[in-house]
PQR file with spaces between the fields and no chain letter, atoms N, CA, C, O and H, PARSE charges and radii, in Angstrom:
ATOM       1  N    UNK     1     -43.258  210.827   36.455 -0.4000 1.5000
ATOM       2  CA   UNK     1     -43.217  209.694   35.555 -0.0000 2.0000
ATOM       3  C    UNK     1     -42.223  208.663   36.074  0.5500 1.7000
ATOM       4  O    UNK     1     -41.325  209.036   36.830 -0.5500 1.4000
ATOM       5  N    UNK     2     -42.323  207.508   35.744 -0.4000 1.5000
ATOM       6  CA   UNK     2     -41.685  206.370   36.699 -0.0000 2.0000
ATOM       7  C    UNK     2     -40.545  205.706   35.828  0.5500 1.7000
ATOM       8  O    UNK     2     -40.766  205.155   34.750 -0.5500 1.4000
ATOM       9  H    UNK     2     -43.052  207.205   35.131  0.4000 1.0000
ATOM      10  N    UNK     3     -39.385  205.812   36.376 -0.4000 1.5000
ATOM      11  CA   UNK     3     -38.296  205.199   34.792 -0.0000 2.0000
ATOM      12  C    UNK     3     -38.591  204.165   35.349  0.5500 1.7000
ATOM      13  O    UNK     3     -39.236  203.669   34.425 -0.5500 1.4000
ATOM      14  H    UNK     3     -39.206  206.260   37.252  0.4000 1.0000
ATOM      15  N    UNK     4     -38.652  203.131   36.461 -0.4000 1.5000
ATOM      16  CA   UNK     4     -38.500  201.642   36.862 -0.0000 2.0000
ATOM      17  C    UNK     4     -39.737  201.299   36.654  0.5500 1.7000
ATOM      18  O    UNK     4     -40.760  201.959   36.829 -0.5500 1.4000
ATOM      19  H    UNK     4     -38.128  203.534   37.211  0.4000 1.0000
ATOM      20  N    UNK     5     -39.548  199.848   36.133 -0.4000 1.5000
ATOM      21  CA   UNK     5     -40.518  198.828   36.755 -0.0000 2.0000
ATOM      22  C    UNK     5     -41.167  198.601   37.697  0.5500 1.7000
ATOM      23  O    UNK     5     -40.389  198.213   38.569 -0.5500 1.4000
ATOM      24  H    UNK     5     -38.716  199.311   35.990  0.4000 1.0000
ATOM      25  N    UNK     6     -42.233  198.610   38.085 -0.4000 1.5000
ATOM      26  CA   UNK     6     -43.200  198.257   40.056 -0.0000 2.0000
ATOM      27  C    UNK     6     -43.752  196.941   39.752  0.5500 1.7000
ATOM      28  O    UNK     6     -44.365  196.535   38.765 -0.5500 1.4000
ATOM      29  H    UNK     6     -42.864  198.925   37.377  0.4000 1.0000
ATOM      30  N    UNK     7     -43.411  196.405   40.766 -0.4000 1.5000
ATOM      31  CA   UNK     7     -44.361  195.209   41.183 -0.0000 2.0000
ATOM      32  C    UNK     7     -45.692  195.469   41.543  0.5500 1.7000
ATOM      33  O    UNK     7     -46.476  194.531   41.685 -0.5500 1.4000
ATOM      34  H    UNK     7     -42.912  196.735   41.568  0.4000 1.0000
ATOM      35  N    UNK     8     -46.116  196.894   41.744 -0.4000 1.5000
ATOM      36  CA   UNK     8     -47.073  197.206   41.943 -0.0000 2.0000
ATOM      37  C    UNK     8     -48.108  197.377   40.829  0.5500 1.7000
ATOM      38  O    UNK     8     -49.249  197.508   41.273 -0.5500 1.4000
ATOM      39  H    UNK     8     -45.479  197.656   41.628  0.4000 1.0000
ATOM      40  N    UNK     9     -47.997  197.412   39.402 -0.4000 1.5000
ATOM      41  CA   UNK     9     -49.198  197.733   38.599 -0.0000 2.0000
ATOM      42  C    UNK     9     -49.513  195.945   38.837  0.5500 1.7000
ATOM      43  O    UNK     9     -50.565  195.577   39.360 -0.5500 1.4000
ATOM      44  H    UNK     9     -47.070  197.305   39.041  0.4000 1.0000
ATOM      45  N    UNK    10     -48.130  194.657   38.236 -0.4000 1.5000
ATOM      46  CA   UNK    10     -48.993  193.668   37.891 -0.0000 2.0000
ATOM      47  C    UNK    10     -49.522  193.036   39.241  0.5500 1.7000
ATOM      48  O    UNK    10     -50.478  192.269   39.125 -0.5500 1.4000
ATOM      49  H    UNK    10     -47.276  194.956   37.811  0.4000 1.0000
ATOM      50  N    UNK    11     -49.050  193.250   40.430 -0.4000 1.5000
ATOM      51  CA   UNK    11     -49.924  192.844   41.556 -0.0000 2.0000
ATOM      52  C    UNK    11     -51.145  193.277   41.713  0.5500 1.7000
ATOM      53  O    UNK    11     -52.070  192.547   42.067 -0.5500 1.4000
ATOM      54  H    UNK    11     -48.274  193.873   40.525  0.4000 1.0000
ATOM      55  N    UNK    12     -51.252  194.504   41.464 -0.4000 1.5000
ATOM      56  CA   UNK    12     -52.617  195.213   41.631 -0.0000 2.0000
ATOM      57  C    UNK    12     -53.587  194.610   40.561  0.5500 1.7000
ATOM      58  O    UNK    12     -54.810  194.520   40.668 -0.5500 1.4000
ATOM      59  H    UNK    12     -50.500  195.098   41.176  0.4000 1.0000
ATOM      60  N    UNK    13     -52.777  194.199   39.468 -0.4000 1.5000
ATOM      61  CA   UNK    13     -54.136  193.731   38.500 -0.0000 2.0000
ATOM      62  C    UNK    13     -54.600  192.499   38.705  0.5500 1.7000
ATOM      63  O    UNK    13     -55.792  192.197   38.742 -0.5500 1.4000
ATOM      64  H    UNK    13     -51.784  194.272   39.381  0.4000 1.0000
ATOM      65  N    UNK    14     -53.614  191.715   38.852 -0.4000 1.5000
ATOM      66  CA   UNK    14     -54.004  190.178   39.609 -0.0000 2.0000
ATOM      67  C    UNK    14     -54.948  190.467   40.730  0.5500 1.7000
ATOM      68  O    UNK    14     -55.781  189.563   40.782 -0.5500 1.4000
ATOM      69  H    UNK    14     -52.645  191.960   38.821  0.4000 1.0000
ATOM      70  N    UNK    15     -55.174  191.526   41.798 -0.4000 1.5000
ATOM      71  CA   UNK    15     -55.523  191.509   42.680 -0.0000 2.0000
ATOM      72  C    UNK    15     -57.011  192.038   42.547  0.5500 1.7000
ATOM      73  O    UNK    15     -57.973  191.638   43.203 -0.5500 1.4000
ATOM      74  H    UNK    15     -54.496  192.261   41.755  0.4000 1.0000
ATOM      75  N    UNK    16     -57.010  192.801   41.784 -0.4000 1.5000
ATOM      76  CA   UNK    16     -58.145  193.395   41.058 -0.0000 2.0000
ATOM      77  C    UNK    16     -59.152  192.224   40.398  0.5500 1.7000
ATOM      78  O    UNK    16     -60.341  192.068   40.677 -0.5500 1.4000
ATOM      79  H    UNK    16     -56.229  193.126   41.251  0.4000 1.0000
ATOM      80  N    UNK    17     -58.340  191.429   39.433 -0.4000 1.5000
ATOM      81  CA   UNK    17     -58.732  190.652   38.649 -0.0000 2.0000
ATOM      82  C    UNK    17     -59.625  189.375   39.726  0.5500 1.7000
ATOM      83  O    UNK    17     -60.700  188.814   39.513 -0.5500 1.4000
ATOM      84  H    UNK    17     -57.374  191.555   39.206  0.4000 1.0000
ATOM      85  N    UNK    18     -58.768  189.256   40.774 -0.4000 1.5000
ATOM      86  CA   UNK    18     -59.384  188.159   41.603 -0.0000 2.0000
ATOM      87  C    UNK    18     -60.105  188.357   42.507  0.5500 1.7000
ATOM      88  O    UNK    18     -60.647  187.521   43.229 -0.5500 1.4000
ATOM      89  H    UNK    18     -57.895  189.712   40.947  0.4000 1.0000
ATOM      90  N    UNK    19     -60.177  189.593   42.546 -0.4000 1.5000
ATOM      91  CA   UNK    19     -61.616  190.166   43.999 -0.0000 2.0000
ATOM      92  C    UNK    19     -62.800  190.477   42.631  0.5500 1.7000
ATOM      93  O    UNK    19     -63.991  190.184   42.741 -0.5500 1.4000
ATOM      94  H    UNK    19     -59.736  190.273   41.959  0.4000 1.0000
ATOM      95  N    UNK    20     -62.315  190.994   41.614 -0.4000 1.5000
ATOM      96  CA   UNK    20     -63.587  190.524   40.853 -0.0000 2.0000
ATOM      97  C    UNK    20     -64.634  189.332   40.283  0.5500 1.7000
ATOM      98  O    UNK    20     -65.785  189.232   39.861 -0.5500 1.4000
ATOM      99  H    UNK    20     -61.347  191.232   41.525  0.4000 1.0000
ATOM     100  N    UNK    21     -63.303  188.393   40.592 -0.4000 1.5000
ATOM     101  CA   UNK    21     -64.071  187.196   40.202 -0.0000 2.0000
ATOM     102  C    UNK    21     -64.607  186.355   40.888  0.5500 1.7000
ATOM     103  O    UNK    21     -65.406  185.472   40.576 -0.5500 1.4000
ATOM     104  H    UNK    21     -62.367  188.474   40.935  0.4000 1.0000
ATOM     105  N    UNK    22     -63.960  186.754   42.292 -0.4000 1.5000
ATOM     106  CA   UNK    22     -64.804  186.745   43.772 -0.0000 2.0000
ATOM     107  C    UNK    22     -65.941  187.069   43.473  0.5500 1.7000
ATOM     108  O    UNK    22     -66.916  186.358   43.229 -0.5500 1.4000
ATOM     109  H    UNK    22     -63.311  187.472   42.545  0.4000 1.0000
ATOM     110  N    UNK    23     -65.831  188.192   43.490 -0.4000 1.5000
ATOM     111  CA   UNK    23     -67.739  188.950   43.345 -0.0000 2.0000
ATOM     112  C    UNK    23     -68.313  188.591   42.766  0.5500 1.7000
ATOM     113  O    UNK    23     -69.445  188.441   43.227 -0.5500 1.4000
ATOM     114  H    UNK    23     -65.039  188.770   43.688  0.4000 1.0000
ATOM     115  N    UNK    24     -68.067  188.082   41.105 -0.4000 1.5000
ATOM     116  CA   UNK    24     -68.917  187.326   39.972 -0.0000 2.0000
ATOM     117  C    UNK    24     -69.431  186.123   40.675  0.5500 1.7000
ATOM     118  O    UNK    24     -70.615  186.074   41.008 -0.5500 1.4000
ATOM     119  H    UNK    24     -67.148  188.203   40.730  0.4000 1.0000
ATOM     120  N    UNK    25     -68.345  184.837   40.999 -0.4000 1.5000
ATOM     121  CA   UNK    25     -68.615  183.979   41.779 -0.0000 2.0000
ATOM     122  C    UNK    25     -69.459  184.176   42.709  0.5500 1.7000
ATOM     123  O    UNK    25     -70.408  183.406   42.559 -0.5500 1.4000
ATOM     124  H    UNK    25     -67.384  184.876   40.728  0.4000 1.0000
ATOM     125  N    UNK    26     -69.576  184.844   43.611 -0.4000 1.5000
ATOM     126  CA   UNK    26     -70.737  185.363   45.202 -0.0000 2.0000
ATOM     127  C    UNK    26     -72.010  185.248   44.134  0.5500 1.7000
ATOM     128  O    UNK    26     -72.812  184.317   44.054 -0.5500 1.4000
ATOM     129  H    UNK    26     -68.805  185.470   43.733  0.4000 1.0000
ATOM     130  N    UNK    27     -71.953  186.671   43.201 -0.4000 1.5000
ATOM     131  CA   UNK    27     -73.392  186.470   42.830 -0.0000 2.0000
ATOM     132  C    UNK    27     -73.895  185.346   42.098  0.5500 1.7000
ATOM     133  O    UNK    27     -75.019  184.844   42.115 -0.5500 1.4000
ATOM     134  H    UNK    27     -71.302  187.427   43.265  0.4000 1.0000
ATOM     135  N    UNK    28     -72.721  184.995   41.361 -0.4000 1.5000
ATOM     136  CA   UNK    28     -73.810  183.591   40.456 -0.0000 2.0000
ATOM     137  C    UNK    28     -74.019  182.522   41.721  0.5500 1.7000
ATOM     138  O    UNK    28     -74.715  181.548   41.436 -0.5500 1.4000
ATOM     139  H    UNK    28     -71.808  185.403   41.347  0.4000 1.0000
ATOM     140  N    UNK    29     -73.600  182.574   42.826 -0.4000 1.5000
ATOM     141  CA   UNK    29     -73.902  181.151   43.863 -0.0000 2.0000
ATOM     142  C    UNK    29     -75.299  181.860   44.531  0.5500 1.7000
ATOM     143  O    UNK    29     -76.334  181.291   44.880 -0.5500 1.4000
ATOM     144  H    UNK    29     -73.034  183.365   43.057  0.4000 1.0000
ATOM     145  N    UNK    30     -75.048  182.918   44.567 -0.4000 1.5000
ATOM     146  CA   UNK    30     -76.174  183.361   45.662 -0.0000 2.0000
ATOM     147  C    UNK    30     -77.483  183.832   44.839  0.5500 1.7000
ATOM     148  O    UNK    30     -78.639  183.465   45.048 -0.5500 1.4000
ATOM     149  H    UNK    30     -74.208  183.380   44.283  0.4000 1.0000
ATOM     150  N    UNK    31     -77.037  184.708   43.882 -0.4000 1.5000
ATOM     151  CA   UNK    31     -77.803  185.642   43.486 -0.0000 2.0000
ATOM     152  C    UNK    31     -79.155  184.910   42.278  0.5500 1.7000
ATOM     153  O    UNK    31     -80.341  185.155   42.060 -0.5500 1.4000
ATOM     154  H    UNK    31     -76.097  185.007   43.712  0.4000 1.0000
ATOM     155  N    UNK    32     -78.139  183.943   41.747 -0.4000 1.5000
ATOM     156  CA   UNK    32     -78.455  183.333   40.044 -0.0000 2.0000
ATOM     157  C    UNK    32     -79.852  182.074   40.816  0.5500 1.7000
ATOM     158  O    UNK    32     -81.006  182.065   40.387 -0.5500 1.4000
ATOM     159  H    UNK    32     -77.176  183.743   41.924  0.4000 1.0000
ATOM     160  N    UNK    33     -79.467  181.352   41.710 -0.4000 1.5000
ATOM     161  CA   UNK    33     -80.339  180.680   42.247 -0.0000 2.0000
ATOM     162  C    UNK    33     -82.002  181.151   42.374  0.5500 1.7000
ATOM     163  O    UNK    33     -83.096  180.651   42.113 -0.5500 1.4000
ATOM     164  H    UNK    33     -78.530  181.360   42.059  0.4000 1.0000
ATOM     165  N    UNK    34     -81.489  182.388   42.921 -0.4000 1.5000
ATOM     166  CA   UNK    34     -83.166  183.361   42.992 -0.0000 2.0000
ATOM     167  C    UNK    34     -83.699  183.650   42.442  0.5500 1.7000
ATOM     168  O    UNK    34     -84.920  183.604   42.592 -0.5500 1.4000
ATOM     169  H    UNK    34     -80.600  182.795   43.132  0.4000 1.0000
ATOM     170  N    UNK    35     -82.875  184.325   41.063 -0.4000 1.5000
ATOM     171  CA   UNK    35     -84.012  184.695   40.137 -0.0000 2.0000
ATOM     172  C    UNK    35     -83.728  183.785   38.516  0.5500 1.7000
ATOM     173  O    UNK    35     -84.167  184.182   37.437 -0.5500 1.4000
ATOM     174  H    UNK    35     -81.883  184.363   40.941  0.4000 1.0000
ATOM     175  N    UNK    36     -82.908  182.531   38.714 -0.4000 1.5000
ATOM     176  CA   UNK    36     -82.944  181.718   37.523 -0.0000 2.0000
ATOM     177  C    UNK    36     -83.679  181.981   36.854  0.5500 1.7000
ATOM     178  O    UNK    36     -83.507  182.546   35.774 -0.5500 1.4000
ATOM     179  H    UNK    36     -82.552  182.208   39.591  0.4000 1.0000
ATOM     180  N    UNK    37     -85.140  181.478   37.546 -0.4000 1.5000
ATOM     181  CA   UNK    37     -86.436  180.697   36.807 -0.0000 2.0000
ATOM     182  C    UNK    37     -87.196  182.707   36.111  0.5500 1.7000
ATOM     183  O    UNK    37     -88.283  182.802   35.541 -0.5500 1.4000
ATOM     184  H    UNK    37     -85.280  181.019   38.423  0.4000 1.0000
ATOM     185  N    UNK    38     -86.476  183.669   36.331 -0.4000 1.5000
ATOM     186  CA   UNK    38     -87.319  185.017   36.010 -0.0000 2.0000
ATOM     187  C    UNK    38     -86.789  185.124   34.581  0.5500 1.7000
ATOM     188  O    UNK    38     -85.650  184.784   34.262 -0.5500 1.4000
ATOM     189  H    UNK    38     -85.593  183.592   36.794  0.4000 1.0000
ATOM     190  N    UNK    39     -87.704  185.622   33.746 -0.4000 1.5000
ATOM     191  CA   UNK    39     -87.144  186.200   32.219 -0.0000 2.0000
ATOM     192  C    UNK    39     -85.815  186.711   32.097  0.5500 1.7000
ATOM     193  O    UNK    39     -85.301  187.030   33.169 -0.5500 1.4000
ATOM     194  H    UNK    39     -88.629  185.898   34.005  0.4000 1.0000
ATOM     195  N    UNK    40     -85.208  186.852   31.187 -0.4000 1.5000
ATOM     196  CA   UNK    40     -84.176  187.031   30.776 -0.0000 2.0000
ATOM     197  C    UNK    40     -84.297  189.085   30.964  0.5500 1.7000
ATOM     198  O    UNK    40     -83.393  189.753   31.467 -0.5500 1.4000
ATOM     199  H    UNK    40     -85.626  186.593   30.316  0.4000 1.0000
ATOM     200  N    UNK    41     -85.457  189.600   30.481 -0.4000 1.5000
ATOM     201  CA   UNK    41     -85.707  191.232   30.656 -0.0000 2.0000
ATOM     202  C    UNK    41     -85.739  191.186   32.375  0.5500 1.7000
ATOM     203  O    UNK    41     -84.948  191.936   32.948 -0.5500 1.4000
ATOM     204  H    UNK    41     -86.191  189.057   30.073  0.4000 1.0000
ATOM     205  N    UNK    42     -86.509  190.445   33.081 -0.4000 1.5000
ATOM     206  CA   UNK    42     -86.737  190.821   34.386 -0.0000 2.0000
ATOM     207  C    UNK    42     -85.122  190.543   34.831  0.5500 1.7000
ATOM     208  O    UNK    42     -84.551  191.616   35.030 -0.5500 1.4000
ATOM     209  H    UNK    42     -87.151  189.836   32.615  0.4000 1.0000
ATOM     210  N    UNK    43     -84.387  189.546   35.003 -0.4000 1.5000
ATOM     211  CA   UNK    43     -82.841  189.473   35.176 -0.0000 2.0000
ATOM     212  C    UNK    43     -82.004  190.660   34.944  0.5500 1.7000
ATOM     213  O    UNK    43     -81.317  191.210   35.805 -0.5500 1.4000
ATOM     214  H    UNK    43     -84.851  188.674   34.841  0.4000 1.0000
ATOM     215  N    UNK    44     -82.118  191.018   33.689 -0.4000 1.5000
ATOM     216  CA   UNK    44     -81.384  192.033   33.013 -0.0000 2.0000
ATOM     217  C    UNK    44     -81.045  193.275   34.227  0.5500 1.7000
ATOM     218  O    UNK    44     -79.889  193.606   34.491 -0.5500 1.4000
ATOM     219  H    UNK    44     -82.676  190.571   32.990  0.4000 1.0000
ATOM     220  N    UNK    45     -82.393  193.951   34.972 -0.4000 1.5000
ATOM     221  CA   UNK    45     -81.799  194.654   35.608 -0.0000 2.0000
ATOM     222  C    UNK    45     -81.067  194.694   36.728  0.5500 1.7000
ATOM     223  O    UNK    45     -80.222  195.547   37.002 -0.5500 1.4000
ATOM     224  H    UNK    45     -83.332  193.682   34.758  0.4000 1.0000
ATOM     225  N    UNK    46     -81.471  193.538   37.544 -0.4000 1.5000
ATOM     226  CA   UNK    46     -80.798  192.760   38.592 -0.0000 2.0000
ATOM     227  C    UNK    46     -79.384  192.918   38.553  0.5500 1.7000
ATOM     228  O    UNK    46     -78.744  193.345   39.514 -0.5500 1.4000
ATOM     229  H    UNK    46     -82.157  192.845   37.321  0.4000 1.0000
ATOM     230  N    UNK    47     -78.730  192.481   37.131 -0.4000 1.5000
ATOM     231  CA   UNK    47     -77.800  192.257   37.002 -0.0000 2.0000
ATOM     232  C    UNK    47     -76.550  193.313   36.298  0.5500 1.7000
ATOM     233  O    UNK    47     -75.328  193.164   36.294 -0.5500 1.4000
ATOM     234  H    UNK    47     -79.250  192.135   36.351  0.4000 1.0000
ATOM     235  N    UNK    48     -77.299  194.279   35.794 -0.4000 1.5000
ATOM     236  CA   UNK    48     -76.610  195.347   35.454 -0.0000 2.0000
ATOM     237  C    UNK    48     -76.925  196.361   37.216  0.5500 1.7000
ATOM     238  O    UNK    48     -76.325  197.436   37.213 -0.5500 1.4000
ATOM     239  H    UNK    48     -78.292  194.400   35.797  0.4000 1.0000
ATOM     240  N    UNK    49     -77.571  196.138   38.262 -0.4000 1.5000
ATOM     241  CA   UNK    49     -77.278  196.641   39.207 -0.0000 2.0000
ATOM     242  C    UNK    49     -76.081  195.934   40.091  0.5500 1.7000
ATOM     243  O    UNK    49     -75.506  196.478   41.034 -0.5500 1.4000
ATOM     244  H    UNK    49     -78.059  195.265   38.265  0.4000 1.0000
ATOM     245  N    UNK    50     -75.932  195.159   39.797 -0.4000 1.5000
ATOM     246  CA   UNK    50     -74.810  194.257   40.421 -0.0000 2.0000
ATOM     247  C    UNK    50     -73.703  194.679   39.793  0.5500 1.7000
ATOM     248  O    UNK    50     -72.662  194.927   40.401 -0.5500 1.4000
ATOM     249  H    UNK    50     -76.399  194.717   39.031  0.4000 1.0000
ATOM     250  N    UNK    51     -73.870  194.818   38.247 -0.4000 1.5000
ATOM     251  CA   UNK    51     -72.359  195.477   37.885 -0.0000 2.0000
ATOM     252  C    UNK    51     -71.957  196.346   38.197  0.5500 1.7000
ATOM     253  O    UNK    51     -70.727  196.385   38.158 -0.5500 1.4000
ATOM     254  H    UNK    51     -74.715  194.616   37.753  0.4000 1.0000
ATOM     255  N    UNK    52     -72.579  197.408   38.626 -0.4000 1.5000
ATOM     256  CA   UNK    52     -72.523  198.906   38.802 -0.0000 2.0000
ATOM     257  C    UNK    52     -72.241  198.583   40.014  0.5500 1.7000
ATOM     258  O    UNK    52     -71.025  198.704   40.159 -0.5500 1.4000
ATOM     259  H    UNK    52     -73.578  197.377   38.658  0.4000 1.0000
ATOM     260  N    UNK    53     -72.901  198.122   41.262 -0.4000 1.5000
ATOM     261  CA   UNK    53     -72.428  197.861   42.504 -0.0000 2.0000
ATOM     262  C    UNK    53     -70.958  197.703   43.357  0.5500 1.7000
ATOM     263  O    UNK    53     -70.474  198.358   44.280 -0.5500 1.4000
ATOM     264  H    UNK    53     -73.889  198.024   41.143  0.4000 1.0000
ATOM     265  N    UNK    54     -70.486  196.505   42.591 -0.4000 1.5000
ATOM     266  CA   UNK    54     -68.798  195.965   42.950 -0.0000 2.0000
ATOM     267  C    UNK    54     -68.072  197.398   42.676  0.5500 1.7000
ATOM     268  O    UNK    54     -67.078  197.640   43.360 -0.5500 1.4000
ATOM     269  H    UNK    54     -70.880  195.973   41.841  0.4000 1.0000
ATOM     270  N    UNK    55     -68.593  198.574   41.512 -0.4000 1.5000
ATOM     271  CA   UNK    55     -67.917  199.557   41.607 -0.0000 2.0000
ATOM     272  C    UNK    55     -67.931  200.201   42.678  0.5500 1.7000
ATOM     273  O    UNK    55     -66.832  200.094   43.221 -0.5500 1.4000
ATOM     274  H    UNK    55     -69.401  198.378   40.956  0.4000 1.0000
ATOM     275  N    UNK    56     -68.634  200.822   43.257 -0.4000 1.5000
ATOM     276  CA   UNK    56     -68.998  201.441   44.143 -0.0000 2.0000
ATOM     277  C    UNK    56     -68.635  200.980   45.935  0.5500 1.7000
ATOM     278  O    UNK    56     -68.629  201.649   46.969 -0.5500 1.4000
ATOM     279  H    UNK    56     -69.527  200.909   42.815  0.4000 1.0000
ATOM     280  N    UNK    57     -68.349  199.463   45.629 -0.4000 1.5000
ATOM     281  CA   UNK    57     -67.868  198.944   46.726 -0.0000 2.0000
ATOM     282  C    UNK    57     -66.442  198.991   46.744  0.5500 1.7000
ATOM     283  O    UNK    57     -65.907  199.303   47.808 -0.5500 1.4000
ATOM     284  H    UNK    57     -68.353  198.920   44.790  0.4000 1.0000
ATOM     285  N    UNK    58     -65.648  198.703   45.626 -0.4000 1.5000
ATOM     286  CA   UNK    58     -64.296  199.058   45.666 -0.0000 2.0000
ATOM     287  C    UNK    58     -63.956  200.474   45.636  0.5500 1.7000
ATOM     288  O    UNK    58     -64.438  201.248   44.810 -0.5500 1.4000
ATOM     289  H    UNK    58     -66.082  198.450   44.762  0.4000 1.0000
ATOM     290  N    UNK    59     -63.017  200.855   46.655 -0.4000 1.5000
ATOM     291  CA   UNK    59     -61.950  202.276   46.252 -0.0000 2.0000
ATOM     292  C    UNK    59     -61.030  202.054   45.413  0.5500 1.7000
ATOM     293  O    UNK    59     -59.838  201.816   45.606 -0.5500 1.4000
ATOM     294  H    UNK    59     -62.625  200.226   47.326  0.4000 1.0000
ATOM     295  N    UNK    60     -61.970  202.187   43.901 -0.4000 1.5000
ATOM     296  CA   UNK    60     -60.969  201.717   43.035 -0.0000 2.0000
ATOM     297  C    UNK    60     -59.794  203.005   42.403  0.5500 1.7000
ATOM     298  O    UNK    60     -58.948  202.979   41.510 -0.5500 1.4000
ATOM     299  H    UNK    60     -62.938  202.380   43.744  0.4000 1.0000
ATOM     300  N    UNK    61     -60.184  203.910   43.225 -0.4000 1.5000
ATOM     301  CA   UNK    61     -59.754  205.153   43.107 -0.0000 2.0000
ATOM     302  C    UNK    61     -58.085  205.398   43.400  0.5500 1.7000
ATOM     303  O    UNK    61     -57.076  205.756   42.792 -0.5500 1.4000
ATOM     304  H    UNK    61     -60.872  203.931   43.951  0.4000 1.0000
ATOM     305  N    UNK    62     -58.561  204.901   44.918 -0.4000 1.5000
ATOM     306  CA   UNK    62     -57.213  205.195   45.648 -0.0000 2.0000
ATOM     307  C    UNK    62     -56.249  203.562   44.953  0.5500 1.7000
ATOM     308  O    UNK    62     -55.036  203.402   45.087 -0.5500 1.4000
ATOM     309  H    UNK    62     -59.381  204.610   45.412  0.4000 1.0000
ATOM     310  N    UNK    63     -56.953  202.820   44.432 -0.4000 1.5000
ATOM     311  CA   UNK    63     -56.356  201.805   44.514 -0.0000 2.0000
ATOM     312  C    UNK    63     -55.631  201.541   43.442  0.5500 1.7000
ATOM     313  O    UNK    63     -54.689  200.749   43.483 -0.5500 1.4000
ATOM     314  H    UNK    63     -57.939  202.949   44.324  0.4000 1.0000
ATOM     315  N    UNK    64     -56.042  202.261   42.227 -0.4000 1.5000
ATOM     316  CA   UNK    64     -55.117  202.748   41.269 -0.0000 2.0000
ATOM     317  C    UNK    64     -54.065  203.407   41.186  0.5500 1.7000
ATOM     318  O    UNK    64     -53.103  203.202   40.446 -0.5500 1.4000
ATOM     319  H    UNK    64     -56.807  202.904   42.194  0.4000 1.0000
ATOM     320  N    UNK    65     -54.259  204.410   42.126 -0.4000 1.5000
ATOM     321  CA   UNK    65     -53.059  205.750   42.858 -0.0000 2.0000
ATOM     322  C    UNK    65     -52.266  204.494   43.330  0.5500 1.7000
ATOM     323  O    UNK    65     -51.450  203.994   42.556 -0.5500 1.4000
ATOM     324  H    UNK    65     -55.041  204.577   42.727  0.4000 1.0000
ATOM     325  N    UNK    66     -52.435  204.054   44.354 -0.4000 1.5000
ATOM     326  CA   UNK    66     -51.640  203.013   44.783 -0.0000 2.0000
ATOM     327  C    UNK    66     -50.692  202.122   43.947  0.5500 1.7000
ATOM     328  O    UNK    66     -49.579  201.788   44.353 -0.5500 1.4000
ATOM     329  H    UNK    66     -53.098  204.460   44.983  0.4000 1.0000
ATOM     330  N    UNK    67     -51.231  201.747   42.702 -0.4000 1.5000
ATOM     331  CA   UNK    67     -50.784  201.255   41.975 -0.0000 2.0000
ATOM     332  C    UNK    67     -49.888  201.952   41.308  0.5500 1.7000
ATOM     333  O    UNK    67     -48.741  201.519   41.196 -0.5500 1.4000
ATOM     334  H    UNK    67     -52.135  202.018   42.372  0.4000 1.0000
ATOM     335  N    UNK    68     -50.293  203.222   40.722 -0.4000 1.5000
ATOM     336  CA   UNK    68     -48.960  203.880   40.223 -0.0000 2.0000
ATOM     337  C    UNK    68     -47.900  204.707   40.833  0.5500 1.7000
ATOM     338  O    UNK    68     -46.913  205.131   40.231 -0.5500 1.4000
ATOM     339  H    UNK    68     -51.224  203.574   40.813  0.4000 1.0000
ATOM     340  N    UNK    69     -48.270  204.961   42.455 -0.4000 1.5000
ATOM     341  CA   UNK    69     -47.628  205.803   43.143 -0.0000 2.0000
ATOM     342  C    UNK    69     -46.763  205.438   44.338  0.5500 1.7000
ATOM     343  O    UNK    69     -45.726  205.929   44.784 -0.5500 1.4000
ATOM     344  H    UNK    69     -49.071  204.617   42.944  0.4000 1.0000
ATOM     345  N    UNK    70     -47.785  204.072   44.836 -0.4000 1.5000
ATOM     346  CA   UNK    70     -47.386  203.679   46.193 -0.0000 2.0000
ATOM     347  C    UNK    70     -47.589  204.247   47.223  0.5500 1.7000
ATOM     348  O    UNK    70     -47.152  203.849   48.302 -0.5500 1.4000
ATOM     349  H    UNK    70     -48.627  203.673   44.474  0.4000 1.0000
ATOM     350  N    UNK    71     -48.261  205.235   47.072 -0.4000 1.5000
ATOM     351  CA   UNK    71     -49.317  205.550   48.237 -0.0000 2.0000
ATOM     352  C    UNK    71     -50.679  205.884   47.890  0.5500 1.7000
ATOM     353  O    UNK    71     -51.239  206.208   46.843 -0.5500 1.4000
ATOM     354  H    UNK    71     -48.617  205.558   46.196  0.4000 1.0000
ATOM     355  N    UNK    72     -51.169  205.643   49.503 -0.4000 1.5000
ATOM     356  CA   UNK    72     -53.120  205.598   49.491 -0.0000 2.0000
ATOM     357  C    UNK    72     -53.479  207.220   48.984  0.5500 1.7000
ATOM     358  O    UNK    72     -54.544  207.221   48.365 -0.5500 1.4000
ATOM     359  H    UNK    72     -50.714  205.379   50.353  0.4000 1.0000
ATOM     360  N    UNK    73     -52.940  208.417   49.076 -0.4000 1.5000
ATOM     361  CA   UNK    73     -53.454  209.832   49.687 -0.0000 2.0000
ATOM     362  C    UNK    73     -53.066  210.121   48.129  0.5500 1.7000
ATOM     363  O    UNK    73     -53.197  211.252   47.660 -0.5500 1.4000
ATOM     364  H    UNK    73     -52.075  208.416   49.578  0.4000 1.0000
């Protein structure tokens, strides 16, 4: 358990916070263009695969550890 303060949880969340909104941003420039003009049901899954995705692309695993531990392992 940690008696001090880390610069490490609120960096990590800022950092978190802004590679996510990276990714939101990517897909609405890239993604939203393509299938605008499709129904709102046909979209739907598109886009709940995209949410699920950014997970799977981040090690959000280790990157939490990191956050509370200061190391990757």
């Amino acid at each position: 358990m940690r008696d001090q303060p880390t610069w490490r949880i609120p960096a990590g969340v800022l950092a978190l916070a802004a590679v996510l909104g990276a990714y939101g941003m990517a897909v609405a420039h890239f993604i939203a263009p393509l299938i605008g003009g499709w129904s709102a049901l046909a979209q739907l899954p598109v886009y709940v695969l995209l949410g699920v995705l950014w997970l799977w692309l981040l090690p959000l695993k280790r990157f939490l550890k990191w956050m509370e531990t200061g190391h990757w392992r």
